[in-house]
N, C-alpha and C positions, 0 to 999 in steps of 0.2 A: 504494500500500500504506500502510495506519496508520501510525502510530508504535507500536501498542500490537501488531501484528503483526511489526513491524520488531524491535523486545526480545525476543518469543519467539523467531523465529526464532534471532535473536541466543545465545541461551541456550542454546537445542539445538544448534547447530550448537559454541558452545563445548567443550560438555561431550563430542559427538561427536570432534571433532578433537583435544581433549586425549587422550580415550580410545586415539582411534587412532593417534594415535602416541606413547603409553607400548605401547602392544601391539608395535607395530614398531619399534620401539626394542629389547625384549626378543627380539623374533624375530631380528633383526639380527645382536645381540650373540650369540645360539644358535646360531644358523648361524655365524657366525664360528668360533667355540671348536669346535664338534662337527662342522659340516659336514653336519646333517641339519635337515630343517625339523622346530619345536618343537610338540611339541603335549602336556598336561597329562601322559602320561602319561610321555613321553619325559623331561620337565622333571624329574620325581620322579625317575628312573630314575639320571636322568644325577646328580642330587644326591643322592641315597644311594649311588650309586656310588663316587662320590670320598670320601665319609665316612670315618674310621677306626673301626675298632670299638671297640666298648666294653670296660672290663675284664672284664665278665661274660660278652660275649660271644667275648671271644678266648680265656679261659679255657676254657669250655665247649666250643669248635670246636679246641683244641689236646688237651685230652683226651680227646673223639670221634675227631679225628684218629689220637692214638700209637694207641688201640683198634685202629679200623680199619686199621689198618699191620700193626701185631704181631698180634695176633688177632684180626680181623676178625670170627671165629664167636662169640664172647664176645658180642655185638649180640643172640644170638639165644639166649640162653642166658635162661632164667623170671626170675633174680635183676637181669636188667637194667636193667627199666622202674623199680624202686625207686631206682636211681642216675639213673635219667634225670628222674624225678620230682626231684629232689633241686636236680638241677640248672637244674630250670622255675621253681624259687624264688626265681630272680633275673632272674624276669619276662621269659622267654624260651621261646620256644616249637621242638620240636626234630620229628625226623621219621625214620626210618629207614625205608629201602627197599629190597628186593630184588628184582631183576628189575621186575616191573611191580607187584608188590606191595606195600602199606604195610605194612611190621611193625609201627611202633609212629608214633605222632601225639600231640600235646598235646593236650588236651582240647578248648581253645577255636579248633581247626582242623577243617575239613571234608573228611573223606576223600576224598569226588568229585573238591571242587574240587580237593585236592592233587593227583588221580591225573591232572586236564586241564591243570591249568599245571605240574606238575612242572618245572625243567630236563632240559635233555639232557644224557646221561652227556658224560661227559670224561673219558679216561683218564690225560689230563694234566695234569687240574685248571688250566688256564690262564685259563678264566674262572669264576673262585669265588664273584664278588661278583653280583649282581643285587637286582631285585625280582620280586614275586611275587602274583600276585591270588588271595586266597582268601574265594570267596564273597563279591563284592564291596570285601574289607577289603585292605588293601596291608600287604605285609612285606616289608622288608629282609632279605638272606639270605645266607650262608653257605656256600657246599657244598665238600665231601671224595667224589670218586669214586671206589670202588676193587672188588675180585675178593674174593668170599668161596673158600671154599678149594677148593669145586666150584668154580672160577670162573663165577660166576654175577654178575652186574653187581648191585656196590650202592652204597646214594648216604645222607650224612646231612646232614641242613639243622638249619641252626640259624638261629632267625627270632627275631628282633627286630621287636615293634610300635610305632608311631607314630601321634600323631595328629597325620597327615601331613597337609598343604594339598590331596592329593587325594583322600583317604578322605573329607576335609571336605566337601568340593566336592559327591563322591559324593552323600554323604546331606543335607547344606542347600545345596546350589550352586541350585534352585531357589527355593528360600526366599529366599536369599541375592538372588540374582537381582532379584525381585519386591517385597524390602524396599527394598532401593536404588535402582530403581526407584521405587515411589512417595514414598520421601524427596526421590530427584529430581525427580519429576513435582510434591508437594508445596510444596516449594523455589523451583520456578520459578512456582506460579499464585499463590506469597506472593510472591513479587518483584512478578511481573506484577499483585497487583493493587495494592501501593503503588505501583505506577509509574502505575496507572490513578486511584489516588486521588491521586496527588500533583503528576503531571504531564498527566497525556490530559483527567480532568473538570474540572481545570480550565481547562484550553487548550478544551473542548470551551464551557465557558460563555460565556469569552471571545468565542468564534467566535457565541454566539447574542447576545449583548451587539453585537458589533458588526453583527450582519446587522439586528437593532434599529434601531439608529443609520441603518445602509444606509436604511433602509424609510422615515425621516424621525422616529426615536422618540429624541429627542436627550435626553429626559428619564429616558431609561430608565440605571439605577444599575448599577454593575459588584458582578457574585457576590462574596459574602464567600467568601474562602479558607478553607481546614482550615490548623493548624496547622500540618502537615506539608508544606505546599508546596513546593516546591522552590523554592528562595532564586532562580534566574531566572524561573520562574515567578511569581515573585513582582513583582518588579522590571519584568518583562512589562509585569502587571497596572497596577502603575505608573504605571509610563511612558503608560499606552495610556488611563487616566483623568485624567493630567492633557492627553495630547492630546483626551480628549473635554470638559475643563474650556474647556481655549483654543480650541477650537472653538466653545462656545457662545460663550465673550466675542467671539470672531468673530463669531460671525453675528447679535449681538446688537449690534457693532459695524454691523457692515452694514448691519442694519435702520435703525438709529440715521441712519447716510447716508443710508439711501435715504427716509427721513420727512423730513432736511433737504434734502434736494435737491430732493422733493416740495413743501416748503414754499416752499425759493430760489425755484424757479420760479414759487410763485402768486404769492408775494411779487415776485416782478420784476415781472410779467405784471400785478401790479395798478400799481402803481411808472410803468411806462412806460404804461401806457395812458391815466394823469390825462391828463401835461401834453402828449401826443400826440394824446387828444380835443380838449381846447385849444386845440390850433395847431391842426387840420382846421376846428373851430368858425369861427373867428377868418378863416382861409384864406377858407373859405366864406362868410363874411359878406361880406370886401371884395369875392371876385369878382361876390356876386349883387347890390353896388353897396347895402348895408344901410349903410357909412358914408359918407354921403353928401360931408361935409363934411370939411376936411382934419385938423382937430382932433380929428375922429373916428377916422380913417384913422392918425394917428398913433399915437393910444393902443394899435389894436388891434396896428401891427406892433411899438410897443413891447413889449404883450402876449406878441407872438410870438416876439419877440427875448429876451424875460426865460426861457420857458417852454423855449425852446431851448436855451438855456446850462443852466437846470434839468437838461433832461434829457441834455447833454451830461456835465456834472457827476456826476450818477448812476451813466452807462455808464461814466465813469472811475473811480467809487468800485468799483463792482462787478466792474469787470477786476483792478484791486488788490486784491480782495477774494478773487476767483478763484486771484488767483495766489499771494497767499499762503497763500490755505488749501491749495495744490496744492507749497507750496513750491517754486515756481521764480520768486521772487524772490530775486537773491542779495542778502547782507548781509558789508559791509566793517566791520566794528567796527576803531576806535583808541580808542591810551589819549585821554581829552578830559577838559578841567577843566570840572565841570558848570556853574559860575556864568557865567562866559565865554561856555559854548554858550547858557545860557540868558536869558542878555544879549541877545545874538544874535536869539535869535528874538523876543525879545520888542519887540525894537528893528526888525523887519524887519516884525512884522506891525504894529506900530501905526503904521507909515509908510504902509500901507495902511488903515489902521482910525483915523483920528484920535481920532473921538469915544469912542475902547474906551478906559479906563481899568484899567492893568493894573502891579500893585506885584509889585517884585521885591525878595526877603526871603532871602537866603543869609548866614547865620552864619561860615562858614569856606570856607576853599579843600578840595577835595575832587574825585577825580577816579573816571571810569569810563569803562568801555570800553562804546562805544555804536556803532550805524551814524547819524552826522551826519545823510544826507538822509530815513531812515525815523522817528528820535524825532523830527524836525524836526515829518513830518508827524502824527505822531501828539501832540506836546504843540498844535500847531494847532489839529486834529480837536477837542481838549477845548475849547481857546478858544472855535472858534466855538460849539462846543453851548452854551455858557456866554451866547454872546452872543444864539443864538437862542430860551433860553427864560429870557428878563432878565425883570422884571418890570415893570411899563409906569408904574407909580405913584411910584419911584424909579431912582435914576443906579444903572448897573451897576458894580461893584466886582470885580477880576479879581484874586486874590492868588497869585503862583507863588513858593515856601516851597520851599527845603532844607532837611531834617532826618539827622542824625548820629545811627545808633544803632549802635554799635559796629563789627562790618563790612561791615552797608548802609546803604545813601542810599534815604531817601524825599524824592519830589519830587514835592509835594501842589499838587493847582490847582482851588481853591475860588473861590465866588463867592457873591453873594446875589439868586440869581434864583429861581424858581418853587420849585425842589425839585423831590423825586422820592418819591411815598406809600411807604411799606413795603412794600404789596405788590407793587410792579413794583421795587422794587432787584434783585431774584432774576435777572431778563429784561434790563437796562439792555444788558449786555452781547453779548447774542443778535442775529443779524443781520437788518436790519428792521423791528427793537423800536423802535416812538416811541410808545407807549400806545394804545389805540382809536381815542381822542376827537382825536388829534391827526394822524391816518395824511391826512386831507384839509386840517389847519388851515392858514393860512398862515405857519408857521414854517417848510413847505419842508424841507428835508434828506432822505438816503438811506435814514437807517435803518441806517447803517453805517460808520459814524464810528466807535461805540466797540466794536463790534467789530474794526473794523480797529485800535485803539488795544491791544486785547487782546492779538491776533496780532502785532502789532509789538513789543510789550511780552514777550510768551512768546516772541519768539526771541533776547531779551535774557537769556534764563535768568531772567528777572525776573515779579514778581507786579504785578498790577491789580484792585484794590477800588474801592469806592462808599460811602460814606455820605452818606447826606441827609436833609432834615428838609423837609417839606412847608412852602412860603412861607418857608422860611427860608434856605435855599440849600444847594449840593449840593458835595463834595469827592472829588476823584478822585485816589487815593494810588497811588505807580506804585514799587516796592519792588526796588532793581537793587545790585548788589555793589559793592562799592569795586575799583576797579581796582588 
């Protein structure tokens, strides 16, 4: 069932149940008190019953009364109706009867109807009080029974009109009915249709917005709202366009991977297949006995031996490379004095590297929380790129510089080797990035040095830039907190 069916119902069924039980509520309490079940006419009856009378009209029914006592025949005497007129001037309506006859009636009463609902004599007058239908209309009444001097039964009423809740009823109870009625029917198709402008069409757009999305339409824009919204509805809407915001960065995310992953792999697959042609080349030489001679034979398993560490080297940059983009590398940061650590390394590689010429330039003591064995490899990673693209015309120059700027360390490591053009500094950082012209030179490397210098550097909380100058050498600034 709707929601926009669920509110009507809802409505009707309220106004029914309120209905029904103020009705039973009222029947209840009537039965109680009276002991008879209530019904409109009863209702009247029993409440002008209990009424007291009015001054006009107790006047009026105690001097009809002493009459009919003392001289009962006086009633029917010519000079009567002028006293009884008299006494209709304080808007009361009177009746006198004898036997089955009316002798005299107010004007604005109906003989018939008086002579069909009359009361029943009473000689004892014990119920005096009642109502009375005349010709539709209701009176309250009066009566005095007694013997005129034939003894002949007669009877005087004295009536008082109202415009009582059931003469009303009478004559607009269907009017009444049928107004309140479509007040109510009105009432409820003005609810129901704010509810349908303010909650259902928009829930309804919602729902075609998202079968959109369903369908693969991620482009498609969420309905502007009416003013009237309803504040969850609104909030809905919301809610439910920023989940289709982070869904596009999602799967715009995604694609993103799935084009580098696409790349990793051609990039690998071209990577390993140089220096693995190489050694198959080389392999195949000496078996089909093409080096004849020893000094042949040695070059080529030198060959083979150099191309093999290559591509040993590789598959370990690349597994690093893997794992820290997957982050399951873990990372031990201590507090560490950076001059010290970089004492260290610089002192560890040129034990391996005699001929690298490498100045260390630190100003003050200053310290940061780093992981020892990952900067380790990543200020390396810079080294050698440094050493691999020196320039072949002059001595290489390695300078590794701290800098103090309030509450970070830069720890810069420039050189004057080839440089890098402006338009590849954008890429320096990208895995597998070494320029065109160089992806077969013999300068060798991954492709993936400074990338992995990047990702070691980002789980530093720390930043990694580039500037360079073509032929004039390159600067790699590496930007970490003060511990």
């Amino acid at each position: 069932m709707t929601i926009k069916n669920r509110f009507l119902i809802s409505y009707i069924g309220g106004i029914f149940i309120a209905s029904v039980s103020i009705l039973l509520i009222l029947c209840i309490a009537f039965y109680v008190t009276t002991g008879s079940v209530p019904t409109p006419k009863t209702l009247y009856q029993s409440f002008t019953k209990q009424r007291s009378l009015s001054p006009e009209e107790e006047l009026a029914y105690v001097e009809l009364r002493n009459i009919a006592k003392r001289t009962p025949d006086q009633l029917l005497e010519e000079a009567m109706p002028n006293k009884l007129q008299q006494l209709e001037q304080q808007s009361l309506g009177l009746v006198i009867r004898k036997g089955r006859d009316i002798l005299y009636y107010s004007e604005e009463l109906v003989e018939k109807s008086l002579t069909v609902h009359f009361p029943n004599f009473d000689s004892n007058n014990i119920e005096t009080k009642g109502t009375i239908d005349n010709a539709g209309r209701m009176f309250r009444y009066i009566k005095f029974d007694f013997y005129y001097s034939d003894q002949t039964k007669g009877s005087i009423l004295v009536l008082k009109k109202e415009n009582n809740l059931l003469e009303f009823l009478t004559r607009w109870g269907l009017l009444v009915i049928v107004l309140i009625l479509f007040v109510s029917i009105t009432g409820m198709l003005f609810l129901n249709y704010q509810i349908r402008k303010s909650i259902i069409q928009p829930i309804e757009k919602l729902g075609r917005t998202m079968t959109g999305i369903r369908d693969g339409d991620m482009m498609m824009q969420t309905a502007i709202l009416p003013e009237n919204t309803a504040k969850e509805v609104q909030q809905l809407m919301v809610n439910f366009e920023r989940m289709r915001e982070a869904l596009l960065v999602s799967i715009e995310e995604q694609q993103n991977l799935e084009n580098n992953r696409k790349e990793l792999v051609a990039s690998i697959s071209h990577d390993l297949k140089t220096p693995i042609t190489s050694i198959i080349g080389y392999v195949e030489g000496l078996q089909e006995g093409v080096a004849e001679i020893p000094e042949k034979q040695e070059k080529y398993l030198k060959t083979i031996h150099s191309k093999s560490l290559a591509l040993n080297h590789l598959i370990e940059e690349l597994f690093l490379y893997s794992k820290l983009d997957a982050e399951a590398v873990p990372f031990h940061f201590e507090r560490t004095s950076l001059p010290n650590f970089l004492a260290h390394v610089v002192e560890e590689f040129q034990l391996s590297n005699r001929q690298v010429r490498i100045d260390l330039q630190v100003s003050e003591e200053v310290h940061v929380q780093i992981d020892r064995m990952h900067m380790n490899r990543a200020i390396t990673n810079l080294i050698e790129n440094s050493i691999k693209f020196q320039k072949t015309r002059e001595p290489l120059i390695i300078v590794v510089e701290v800098i103090t700027v309030s509450r970070l360390v830069q720890l810069i490591v420039k050189d004057n080797g080839q440089g890098i053009s402006e338009e590849k500094l954008p890429y320096v950082f990208d895995h597998f990035y070494r320029g065109e012209e160089a992806r077969t030179s013999t300068t060798g490397g991954s492709g993936l040095g400074l990338a992995i210098v990047k990702q070691i550097v980002e789980k530093h909380n720390g930043q990694v830039k580039v500037q360079s100058t073509l032929d004039e050498g390159t600067s790699v600034i590496i930007v970490l907190e003060k511990a």
